[in-house]
Structures are given as C-alpha cells and as structure tokens.
VOGU-3710 file (C-alpha; in Angstrom, 3 decimals, decimal comma):
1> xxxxxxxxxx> 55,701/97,686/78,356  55,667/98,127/82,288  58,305/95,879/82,391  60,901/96,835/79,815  60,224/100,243/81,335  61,025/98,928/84,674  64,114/97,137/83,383  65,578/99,989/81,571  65,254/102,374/84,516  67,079/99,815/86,320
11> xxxxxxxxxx> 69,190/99,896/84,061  69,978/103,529/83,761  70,240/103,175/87,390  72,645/100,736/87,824  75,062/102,707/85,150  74,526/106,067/87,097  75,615/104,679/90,686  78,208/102,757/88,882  79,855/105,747/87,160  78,358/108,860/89,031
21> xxxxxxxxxx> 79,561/107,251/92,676  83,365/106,222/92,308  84,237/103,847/95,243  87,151/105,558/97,952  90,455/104,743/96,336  92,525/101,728/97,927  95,025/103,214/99,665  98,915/101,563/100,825  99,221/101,462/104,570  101,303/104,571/104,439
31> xxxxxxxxxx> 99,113/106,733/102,730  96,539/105,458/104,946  97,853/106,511/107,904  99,241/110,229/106,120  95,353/110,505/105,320  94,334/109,889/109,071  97,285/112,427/110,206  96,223/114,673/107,717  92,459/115,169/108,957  93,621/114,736/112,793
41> xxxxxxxxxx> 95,912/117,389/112,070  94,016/119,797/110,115  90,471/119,248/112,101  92,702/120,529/115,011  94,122/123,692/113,632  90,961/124,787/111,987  88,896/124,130/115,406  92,225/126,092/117,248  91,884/128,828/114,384  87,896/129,073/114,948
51> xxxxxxxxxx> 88,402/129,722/118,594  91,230/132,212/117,835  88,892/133,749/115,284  85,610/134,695/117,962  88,277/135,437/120,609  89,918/138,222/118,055  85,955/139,052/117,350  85,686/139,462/120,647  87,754/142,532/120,970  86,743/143,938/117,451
61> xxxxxxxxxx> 83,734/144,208/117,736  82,377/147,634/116,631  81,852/149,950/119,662  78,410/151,562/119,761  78,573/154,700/117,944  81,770/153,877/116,192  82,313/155,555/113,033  85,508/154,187/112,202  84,996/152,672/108,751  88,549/150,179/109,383
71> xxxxxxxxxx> 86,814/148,790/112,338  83,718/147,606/110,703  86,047/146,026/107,627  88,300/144,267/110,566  85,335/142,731/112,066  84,106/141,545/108,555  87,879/140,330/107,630  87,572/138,428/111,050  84,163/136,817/110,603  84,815/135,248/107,030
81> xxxxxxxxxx> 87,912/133,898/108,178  86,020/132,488/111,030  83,450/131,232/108,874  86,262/129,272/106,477  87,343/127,411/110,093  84,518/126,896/112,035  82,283/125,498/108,733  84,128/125,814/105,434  87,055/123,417/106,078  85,226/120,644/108,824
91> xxxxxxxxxx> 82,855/120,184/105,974  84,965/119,262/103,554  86,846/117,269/106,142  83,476/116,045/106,547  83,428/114,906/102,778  86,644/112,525/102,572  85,799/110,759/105,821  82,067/110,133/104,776  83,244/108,821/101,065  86,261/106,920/103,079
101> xxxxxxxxxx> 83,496/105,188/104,706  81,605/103,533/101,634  79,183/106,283/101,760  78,179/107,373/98,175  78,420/111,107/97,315  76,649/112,494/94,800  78,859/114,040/91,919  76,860/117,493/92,102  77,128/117,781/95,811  80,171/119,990/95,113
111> xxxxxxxxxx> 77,955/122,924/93,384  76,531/123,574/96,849  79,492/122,801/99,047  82,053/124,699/96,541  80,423/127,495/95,797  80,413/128,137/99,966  83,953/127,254/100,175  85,625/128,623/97,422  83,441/132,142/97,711  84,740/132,344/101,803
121> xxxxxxxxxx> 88,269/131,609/100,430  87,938/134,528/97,968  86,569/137,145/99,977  89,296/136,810/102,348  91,686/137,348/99,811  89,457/140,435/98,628  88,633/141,800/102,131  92,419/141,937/102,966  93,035/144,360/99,566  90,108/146,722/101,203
131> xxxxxxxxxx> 91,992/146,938/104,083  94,727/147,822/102,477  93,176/150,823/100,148  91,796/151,946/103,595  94,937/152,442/105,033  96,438/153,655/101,549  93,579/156,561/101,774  94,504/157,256/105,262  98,439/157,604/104,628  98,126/159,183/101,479
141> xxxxxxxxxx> 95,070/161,119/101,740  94,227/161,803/105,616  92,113/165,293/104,843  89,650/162,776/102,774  89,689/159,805/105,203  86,656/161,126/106,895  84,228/160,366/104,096  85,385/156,294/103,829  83,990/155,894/107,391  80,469/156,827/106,511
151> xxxxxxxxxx> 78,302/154,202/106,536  77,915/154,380/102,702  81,457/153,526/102,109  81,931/150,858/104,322  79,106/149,060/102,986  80,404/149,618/99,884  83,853/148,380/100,606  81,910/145,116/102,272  80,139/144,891/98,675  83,728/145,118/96,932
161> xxxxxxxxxx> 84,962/142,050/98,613  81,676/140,175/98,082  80,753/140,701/94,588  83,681/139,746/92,452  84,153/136,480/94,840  80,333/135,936/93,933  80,911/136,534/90,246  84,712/134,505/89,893  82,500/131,152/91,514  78,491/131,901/90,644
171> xxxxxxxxxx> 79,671/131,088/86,922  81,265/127,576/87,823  78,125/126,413/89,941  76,262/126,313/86,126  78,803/125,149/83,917  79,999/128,292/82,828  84,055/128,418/82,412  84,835/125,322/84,167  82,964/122,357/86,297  83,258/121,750/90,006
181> xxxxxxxxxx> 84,472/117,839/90,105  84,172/115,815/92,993  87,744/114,364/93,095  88,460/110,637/94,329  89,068/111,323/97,881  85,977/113,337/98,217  87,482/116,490/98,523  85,807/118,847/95,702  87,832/121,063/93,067  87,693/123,386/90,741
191> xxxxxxxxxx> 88,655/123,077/87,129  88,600/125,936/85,096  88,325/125,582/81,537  89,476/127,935/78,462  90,075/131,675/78,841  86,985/133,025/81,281  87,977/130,325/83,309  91,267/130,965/83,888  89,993/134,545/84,269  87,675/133,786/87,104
201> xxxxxxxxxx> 89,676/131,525/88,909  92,995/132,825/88,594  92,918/136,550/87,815  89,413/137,326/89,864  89,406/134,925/92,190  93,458/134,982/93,247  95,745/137,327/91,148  93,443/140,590/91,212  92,905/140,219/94,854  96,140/139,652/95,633
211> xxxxxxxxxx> 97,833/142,076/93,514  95,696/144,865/94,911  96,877/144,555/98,451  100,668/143,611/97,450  100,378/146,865/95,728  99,089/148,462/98,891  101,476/147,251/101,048  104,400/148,491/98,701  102,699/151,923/98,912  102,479/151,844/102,873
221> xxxxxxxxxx> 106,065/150,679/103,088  107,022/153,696/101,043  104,889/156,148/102,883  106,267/154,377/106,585  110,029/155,134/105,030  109,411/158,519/103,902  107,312/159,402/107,022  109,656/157,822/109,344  112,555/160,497/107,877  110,584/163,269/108,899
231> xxxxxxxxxx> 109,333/162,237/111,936  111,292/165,119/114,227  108,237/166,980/112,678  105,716/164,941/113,954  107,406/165,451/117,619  106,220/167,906/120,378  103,830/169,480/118,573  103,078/173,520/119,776  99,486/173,108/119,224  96,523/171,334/119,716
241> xxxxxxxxxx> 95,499/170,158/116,267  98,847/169,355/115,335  98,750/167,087/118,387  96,201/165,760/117,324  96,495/165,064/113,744  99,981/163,750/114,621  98,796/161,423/117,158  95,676/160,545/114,703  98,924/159,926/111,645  100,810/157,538/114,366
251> xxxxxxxxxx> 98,025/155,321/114,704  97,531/154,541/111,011  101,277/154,189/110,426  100,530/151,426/113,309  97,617/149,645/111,904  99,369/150,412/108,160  102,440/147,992/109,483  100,061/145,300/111,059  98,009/145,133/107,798  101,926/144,925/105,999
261> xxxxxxxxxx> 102,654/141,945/108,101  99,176/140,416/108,163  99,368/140,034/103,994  103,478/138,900/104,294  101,854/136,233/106,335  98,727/135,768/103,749  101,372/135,329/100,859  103,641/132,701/102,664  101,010/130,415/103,342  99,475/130,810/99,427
271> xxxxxxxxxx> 103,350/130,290/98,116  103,499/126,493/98,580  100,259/125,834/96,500  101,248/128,388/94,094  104,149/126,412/93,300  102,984/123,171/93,516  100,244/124,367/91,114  102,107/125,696/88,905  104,999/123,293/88,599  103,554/120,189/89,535
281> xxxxxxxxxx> 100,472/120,102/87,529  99,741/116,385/87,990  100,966/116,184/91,743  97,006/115,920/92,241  96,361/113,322/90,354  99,505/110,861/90,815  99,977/111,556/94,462  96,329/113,001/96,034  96,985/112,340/99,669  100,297/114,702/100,145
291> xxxxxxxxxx> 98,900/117,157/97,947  96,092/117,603/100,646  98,489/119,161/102,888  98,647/121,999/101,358  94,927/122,522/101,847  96,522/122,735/105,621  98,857/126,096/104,962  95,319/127,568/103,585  93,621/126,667/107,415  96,698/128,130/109,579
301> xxxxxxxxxx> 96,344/131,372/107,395  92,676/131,302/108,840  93,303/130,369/111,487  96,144/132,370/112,405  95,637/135,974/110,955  93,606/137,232/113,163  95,920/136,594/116,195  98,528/138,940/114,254  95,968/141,767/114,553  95,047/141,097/118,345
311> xxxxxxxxxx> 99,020/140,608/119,222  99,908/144,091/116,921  97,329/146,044/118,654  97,567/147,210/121,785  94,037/148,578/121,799  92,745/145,262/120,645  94,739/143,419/123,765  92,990/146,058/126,300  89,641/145,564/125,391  89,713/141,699/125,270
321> xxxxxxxxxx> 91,679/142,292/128,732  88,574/144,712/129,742  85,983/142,348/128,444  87,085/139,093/129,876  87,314/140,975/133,113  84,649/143,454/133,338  82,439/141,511/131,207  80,056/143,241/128,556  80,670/146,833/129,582  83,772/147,370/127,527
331> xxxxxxxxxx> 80,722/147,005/124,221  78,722/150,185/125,841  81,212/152,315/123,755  81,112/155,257/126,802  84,676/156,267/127,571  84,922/154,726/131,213  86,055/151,775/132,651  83,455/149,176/133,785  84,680/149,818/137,456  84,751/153,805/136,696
341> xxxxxxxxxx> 80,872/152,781/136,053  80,210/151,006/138,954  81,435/153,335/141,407  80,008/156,418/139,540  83,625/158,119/139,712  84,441/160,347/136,556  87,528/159,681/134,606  87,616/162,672/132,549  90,764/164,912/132,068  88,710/168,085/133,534
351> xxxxxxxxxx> 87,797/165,527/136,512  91,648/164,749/137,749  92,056/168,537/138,154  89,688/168,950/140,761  91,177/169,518/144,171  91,658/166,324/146,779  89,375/166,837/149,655  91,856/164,138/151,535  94,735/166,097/151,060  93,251/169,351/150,623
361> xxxxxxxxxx> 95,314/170,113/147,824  95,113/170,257/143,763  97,219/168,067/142,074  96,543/169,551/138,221  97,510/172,835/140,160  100,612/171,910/141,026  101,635/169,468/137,949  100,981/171,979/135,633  100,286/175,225/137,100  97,916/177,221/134,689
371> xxxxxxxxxx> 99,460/175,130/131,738  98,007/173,407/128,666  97,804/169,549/129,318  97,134/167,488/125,863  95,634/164,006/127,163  95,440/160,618/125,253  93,287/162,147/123,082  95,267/164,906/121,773  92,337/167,421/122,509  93,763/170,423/124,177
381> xxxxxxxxx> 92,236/171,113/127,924  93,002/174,144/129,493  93,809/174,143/132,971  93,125/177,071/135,461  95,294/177,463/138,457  93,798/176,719/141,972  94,668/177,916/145,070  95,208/175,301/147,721  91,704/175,375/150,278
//
C-alpha cells in the first residue's frame, strides 16, 4: 500500500510539473534579441521614471500645516506611480527573465504578483479622476472648496481611488469573473470572463476611471475658455479680497491646465494598447514578444507624469530648487527662506517698510507713500508714511 501510494504521488507529481510549469518558449534569433532590447529598454525607463518619481516627491511633499487638500492627492498620485516603477514593473521584468532561465514558476504566483500590479495600475488611473473633480470643485464651486481640504475629504478622496481598484482586482485573485494566467513568457495577465468580468476589468478598472477625468478635463477646458473671456475682470482689482480671490482663481486655472495636459498625456500612452486590444485580439498569442512593448508606453506614463507637474509648476521648481540647496528647511512649512532663518532677518511685508539705518531713509515711504501695497499673497497691508530720521 506504501508503495502504490508512493507511486501515485509521484505520479500526480510528475503530471503537475509537467502541465502546471510550461518550459520558456523557443524563441528565433530575432525575437530573441527584441526580448533582450525589450527588458534593457524598459528596466531603464522604469528605473529613470522611479528616480523622476521621488525627485517630483521631493518637492510635493505636504508642508507642515498644509491644509491644501490637492497637495495631499498630488503626493498620493506621485507615490503610486512611483510604486508601479520602482517595484510593480522590475518585478514582472523579474518574472520573464527568471522563467527565460529554466526556472519553474508556479501557475498561481500571479494571484500575489497581479493583484499588486494591476491594483497600482488602477489607482493611478482613479487618483488622476480625483484630481480632476478637485479642480472641477475649485473652478466651478470656489465658495465650497474650503470644505474638500479638510482632512475628512481628502482621506476620503484617497479611499475613492483605492476601493474600486481593490474591488475591479480582489474578485480575480479567487476566481471570481475571470482567472489571472501566467502567460508563456512569464509575464502574468488578466482574463476576464463573462459580463462581471468585463465589468471589473474594463468599465471599473479602465473606462469608469478614465471617463471621469476626460469628463473633467472637458469641464476645465470650458471653464478656462469662458474665464479667459472675462478676464479684464479679474485685472487690477480695487480691493483686497478681490485681490485675493482673483489671485487664489489664477492659481487653479494653473494647476486646472497642468492636470488637462497631465491626462492628454495619460490617454496617449493608453491609446496604443487600446487599439491593439481591441483590434488585434490574438496579437498576444501569435506574436507575444512585440506585444510586450506596449507594456513599455504604460512605464513612460509612470515614469514621466510626474515631471509634467514639476516642469508646469513654478512653485514645485522653487522648492526642489530650495531643498536641494538649503537642504530640509524648505519642509519646516514657516514662510522664510532657509538663509532668512539662519541669519534671523525677517522677510515679512511689514518688515521691508522699516526705515534703512545705512541710508537713513524709508524705502516703503517713498515707494508708496501712505499707499495700500497688496504682496504675493494678496492680503492687503497698510502702509503708514515715515518721515526720513
């Protein structure tokens, strides 16, 4: 009995490695050497796209004290697309060179490794459509922005990027909707099957996502248009809150436009596997190694998105400028400059108006003599006239 239990597990063995762990395909020469140029190429970009990634995170990170819901959802925008090219994407590079190799993979490795890759993937495409409803709510309703940068909200806007990627992949991982194949390269894939599959991976998981913030960006551009024919109102305001709201109204149309380009830039690196997909159904199957390649126009979108921020923001650009000069006191959040700090001289408005001992004479006095100055910050200061001492 030991022995015919022995044999048969043997047995059951032998089929199992032979059908569970399909050897690395035999490849011509010249798909060969597309395969090597392939995973030179894309290990590169994502690795160039991870370093763009922390430098971007660099400058976005929240100042202490902020209360600026958009920055926090930035800095979360920036960190999963960090996360898709510092781990996702070497991993599965990871994957096709260890199978290439002779090295067995297990068929259900791809429940772990997917469900990581596939949810990062997703929550980019979700945390770009919060961005743009927070800049929809600041355009369209600026009297109301104040309550979505509570703490609340922006924890609630992280949840609304995490929970339908979690619920359009969790479902997969168990069979439900579709199966998560390891395909003969070693590159794992999801295949959706019947109608809550096609839900979860093409309407939750890509076409909700994506619709929201296309939507968004339509609504911006109309707002931008119809803004940009009144903007002789918007000029030389008499007062200070209308200086202020106006300045406050310039910067969103700003950060609107970046956001605009950010998702143009998002949608021309999804077209080329959207049409592949679509028209070219068994592209994967007859010709695997090319097809891999368009895994690549997925990594420059990670890797590359976040630059478009840092290069559209001139407040970004200073504080990466402060930081890699002046170190970490650009983080402290206090309104001065790190040298301001060190020698202890004030950089208020109300400070330049004080009278030169060198020259003995007040230069707010005479710049402005007893007028209202409005600052950078649009808050009104008034200035009193001095006599010269």
């Amino acid at each position: 009995m030991d022995k015919q239990h022995n044999l048969t597990s043997l047995n059951h063995t032998a089929i199992y490695n032979s059908s569970s762990f399909p050897s690395f395909p035999k490849l011509a020469k010249a798909k060969q050497a597309e395969l090597l140029a392939w995973i030179c190429v894309t290990l590169i970009i994502s690795l160039v796209g991870a370093f763009n990634n922390i430098v971007v995170l660099m400058a976005t990170i929240p100042k202490r004290g902020a209360k600026s819901g958009l920055v926090f959802l930035i800095f979360h925008f920036i960190s999963v697309n960090l996360f898709m090219c510092l781990i996702a994407i070497p991993v599965s590079i990871v994957l096709i060179l260890v199978k290439r190799a002779g090295i067995p993979l297990r068929p259900d490795s791809c429940i772990y490794f997917q469900a990581f890759y596939s949810t990062g993937a997703i929550v980019v495409k979700w945390a770009d459509a919060g961005l743009a409803l927070n800049r929809c709510v600041a355009l369209f309703l600026p009297h109301r922005y104040k309550g979505w940068t509570t703490k609340t909200t922006t924890v609630g806007m992280v949840l609304f990027a995490w929970i339908p990627s979690l619920l359009a992949q969790i479902p997969l991982s168990f069979g439900v909707g579709g199966t998560l194949k390891l395909q003969e390269l070693g590159q794992c894939a999801a295949i959706p099957k019947g109608q809550l599959g096609s839900f979860l991976q093409t309407a939750l998981g890509t076409g909700v996502p994506l619709s929201l913030t296309g939507l968004g960006c339509v609504l911006i551009v109309i707002k931008v248009i119809l803004m940009c024919r009144s903007r002789g109102h918007m000029i030389g305001p008499k007062n200070g809150p209308e200086c202020k709201q106006a300045r406050r109204m310039l910067r969103h149309i700003k950060m609107a436009k970046l956001l605009l380009v950010t998702f143009l830039w998002t949608a021309l690196c999804n077209l080329p596997w959207a049409v592949v997909s679509s028209n070219y159904p068994s592209a994967n199957s007859e010709n695997p190694v090319s097809v891999l390649w368009l895994r690549t126009c997925f990594v420059i979108q990670y890797g590359l998105t976040p630059c478009i921020l840092l290069f559209g923001n001139e407040e970004y650009r200073a504080r990466l400028k402060q930081l890699l000069c002046c170190g970490g006191s650009v983080l402290s959040g206090s309104g001065g400059t790190g040298s301001a700090k060190r020698t202890g001289r004030a950089t208020s408005p109300m400070a330049r108006s004080v009278p030169d001992r060198v020259s003995g004479r007040s230069t707010a006095a005479v710049a402005l003599k007893g007028s209202t100055a409005y600052p950078a910050t649009g808050i009104p200061v008034p200035v009193t006239r001095l006599s010269s001492t």
